[in-house]
Every structure is written in structure tokens, then in C-alpha cells.
N, C-alpha and C positions, 0 to 999 in steps of 0.2 A: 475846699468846701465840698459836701457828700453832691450829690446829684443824682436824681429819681433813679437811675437807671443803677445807683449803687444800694440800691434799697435789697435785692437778693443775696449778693455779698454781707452784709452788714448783719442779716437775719441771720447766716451762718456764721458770723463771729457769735453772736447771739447767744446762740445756741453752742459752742465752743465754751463760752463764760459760762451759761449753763451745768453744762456737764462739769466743768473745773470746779464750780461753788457747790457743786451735789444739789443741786435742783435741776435737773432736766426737765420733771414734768412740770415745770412750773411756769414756762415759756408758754403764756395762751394768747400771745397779740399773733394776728393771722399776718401774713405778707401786705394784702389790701391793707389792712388799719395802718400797721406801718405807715406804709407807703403814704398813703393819706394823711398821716398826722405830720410825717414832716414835710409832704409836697400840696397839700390840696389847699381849698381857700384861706383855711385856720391853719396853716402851720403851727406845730405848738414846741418843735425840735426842732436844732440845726446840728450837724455834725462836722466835724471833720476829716478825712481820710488819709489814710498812707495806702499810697501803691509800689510796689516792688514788679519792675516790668508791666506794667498796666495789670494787676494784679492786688486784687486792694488785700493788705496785709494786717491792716490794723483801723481803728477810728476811735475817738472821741464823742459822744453824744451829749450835748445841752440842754435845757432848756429855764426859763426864768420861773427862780422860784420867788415868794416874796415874804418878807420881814416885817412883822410889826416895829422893829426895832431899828434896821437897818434901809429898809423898801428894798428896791429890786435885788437881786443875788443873782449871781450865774451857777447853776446846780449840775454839776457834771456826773449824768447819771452813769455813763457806763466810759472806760478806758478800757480798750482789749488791743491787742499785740497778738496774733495766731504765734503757737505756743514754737510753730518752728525758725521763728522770727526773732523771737523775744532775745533781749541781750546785743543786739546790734544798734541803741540809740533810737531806734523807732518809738517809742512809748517817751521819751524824751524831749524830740521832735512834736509829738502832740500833742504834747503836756503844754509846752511850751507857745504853741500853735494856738491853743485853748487860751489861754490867760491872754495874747494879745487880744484873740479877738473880741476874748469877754472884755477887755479895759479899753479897744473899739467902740462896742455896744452903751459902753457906761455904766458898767457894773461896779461896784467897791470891792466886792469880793467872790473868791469864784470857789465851791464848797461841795463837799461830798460824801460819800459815804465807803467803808471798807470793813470788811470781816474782820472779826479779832486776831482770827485764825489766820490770815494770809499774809504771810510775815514777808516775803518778797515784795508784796503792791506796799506794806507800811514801809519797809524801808525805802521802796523810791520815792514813796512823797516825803518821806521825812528829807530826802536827798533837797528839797524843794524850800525848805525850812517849813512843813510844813505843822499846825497845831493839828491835836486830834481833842475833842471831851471825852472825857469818859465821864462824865456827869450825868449824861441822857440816853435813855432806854427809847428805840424808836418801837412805835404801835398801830396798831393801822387793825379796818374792820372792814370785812367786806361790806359791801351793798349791793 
């Protein structure tokens, strides 16, 4: 499980997904907020880590999303593996690490989101048997 002090780490995988998905400028949660959303009174994230030599290499990030249809869901916002890593079962390991502790938790189902375009992250969820829609266009506005 992440722990406050992996909160610097994890901004720089962060920011690594970033740069990979072609959004770099679009990383605007500061270190603080971070830090705070998953360690301060309201926790709203829990994560998972991998470390390689006390060396965090990769993580998982959580948080409950909810369903009119289903209630609670485990939303696995982000999977990163740092790219010199990748291929060695790490991303496998946390996959895996995730879905117990969401079915812990008492989640029914643990769901997420993926580019169309990154044909390496669909085939290893598919590796997982996993479904994707392509039924639904996500949309969002700021405020």
C-alpha cells in the first residue's frame, strides 16, 4: 500500500503517463493536493506500489466510484509501470494486487478507462479477460 512519503515518487510516474499519453500540460494537481487527497482527513485515493530496490517503479491508484445501477465500483484511475521496467510482470503484479484489494474492500467490480490508441495497456487487460464498451463517449466540463 502507497504511503505519504511515496507521494513524490508517484507525481513522477505521473507525470511519465503524461508525457506517454501526449498530455504533459495537463498534469495541474500540485504535490500538496496530492498528497492530501490520498493522506489528509478525507482521503479520497488509495494506491498501490511496486518497488524495485526500495525504489518505487510502478503503482496503481483507486478510488470509489459509484453506480446508479451497480453502487459502489473500484475505479482504477491510473496503472503506470516506469517505461524501464515495463515487461518484467510488474504491471501484472499490480493488476492483480488491485482487484484483491478491491474484492477486500467489497467492491463487485473494479473498472477503467484506456486510449483507443495504446494497443500495449488493451492487450494486457485483455490478458485479464477483460470487457471494454465501446458504446460510450466519456464528457466532462469544466467549473
Amino acid at each position: 500500500m502507497a504511503r505519504r512519503d511515496d507521494c513524490a515518487a508517484l507525481m513522477n510516474l505521473i507525470r511519465e503517463l503524461a508525457d506517454f499519453e501526449r498530455a504533459s500540460n495537463e498534469v495541474a494537481v500540485s504535490p500538496g493536493h496530492f498528497e492530501q487527497a490520498g493522506f489528509g482527513p478525507e482521503p479520497v485515493w488509495w494506491a498501490l506500489v511496486a518497488e524495485v530496490n526500495g525504489v518505487v517503479v510502478g503503482f496503481g491508484l483507486c478510488y470509489t466510484r459509484y453506480s446508479t445501477w451497480k453502487g459502489r465500483l473500484c475505479y482504477l484511475e491510473d496503472l503506470v509501470v516506469t517505461e524501464r521496467m515495463r515487461g518484467k510482470g510488474i504491471g501484472r503484479l499490480l493488476f492483480e494486487g488491485i482487484r484483491e484489494e478491491a474484492r477486500k474492500r467489497g467492491y463487485p467490480r473494479l473498472c477503467w478507462q484506456v486510449l483507443d490508441w495504446n494497443l500495449p495497456a488493451i492487450r494486457f487487460y485483455q490478458k485479464f479477460d477483460a470487457r471494454f464498451d465501446d458504446g460510450w463517449t466519456n464528457g466532462w466540463v469544466d467549473i
